[in-house]
Structures are given as C-alpha cells and as structure tokens.
C-alpha positions, -999 to +999 in steps of 0.1 A: -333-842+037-305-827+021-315-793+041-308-807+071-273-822+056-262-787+046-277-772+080-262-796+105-231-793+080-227-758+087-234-757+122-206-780+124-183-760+103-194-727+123-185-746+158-149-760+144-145-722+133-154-708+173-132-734+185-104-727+166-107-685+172-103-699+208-077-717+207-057-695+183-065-661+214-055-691+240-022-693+224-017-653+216-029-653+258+000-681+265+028-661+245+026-631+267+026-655+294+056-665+289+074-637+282+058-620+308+072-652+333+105-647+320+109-610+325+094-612+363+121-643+367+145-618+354+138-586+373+140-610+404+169-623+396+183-583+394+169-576+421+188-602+443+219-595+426+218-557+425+227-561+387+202-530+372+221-516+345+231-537+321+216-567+332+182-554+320+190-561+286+199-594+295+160-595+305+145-576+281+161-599+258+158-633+270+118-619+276+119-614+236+136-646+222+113-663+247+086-645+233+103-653+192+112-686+199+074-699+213+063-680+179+089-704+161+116-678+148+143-692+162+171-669+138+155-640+154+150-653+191+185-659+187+196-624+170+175-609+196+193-620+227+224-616+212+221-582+204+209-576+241+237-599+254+262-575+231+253-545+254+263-554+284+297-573+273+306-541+258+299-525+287+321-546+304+349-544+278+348-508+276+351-508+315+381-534+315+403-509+288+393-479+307+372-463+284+342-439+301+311-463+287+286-435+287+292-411+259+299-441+239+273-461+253+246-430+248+261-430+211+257-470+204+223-470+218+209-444+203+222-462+169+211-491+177+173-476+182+172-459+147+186-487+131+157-507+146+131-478+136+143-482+102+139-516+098+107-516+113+095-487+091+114-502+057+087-535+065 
C-alpha cells in the first residue's frame, strides 16, 4: 500500500513539475511578445511620421524596458529608456546650438557601445 502512496506521489510531483516547465516557456514565449508588439507599434509609428533616425532609439528602447519591466527590473527598464531617450534629445540639442551631430554623435555612440561591452563582459 505504501508503494502505491509513493508511486501516485510521484506521478503527481512529476506532472506539477511538466506543468510548471510550461508555464515558465509560456511566459519566456509572452516576453518576446511583448517586446516584439511594442517595437512593430513603434516602427509603425516611424513610419507614419517619417521619424527614422533618432526615433529608433526611442523604439529600441521602449521595446527593452517593455521587455525589463514585464521581467520586473523596473531600475533598469527605466535606465534603459532613458539612455535611448538621451540620444535623440542630444541630437536635438546639438542641432538647436548648431553643432554638426555626426562626428560627435559617431563619437558618443561608439562610447556608449564599449561601455555597454564592458559591463556586459565585467558580469
């Protein structure tokens, strides 16, 4: 008798851990959803407007907070968009004082991807 306990006991247990493998790769499946949504929003939206360069770092990162924020990181959702929001207002500022953005521009992005590289590399 106490076979069967321990057999339909682990059965059980086996089919609580299939269910939750699925519903954990559900989730993973619902995350690039929704960044996925938000950047095809996005890339409509630039399309209507005409808006290619900058505004696809606006996209690319509202797609990533999205993407941060359904994961629950909400600092780095935040410090994600901000830093793509920061590229375009600089743009824009460096256009409004009449400084040429793109050697500048060239020169901040290119920082901007090592410094990323390094603190991906230093985890």
């Amino acid at each position: 008798m106490n076979e069967i306990t321990t057999g339909e006991r682990s059965r059980y247990e086996e089919r609580a851990a299939r269910r939750q493998m699925r519903r954990t790769r559900r989730a993973e499946r619902l995350g690039g959803s929704i960044a996925g949504g938000v950047f095809l929003i996005g890339l409509g939206m630039l399309a209507l407007t005409g808006w290619w360069w900058p505004g696809i770092m606006l996209v690319v990162g509202l797609a990533g907070a999205a993407e941060l924020a359904r994961q629950g990181h909400m600092d780095a959702a935040l410090s994600t968009f901000a830093l793509c929001a920061a590229i375009p207002l600089g743009i824009a500022l460096l256009s409004a004082i009449h400084i040429p953005w793109l050697p500048l521009g060239a020169f901040v992005l290119i920082a901007l991807g090592l410094l990323a590289l390094a603190r991906a590399s230093s985890r």
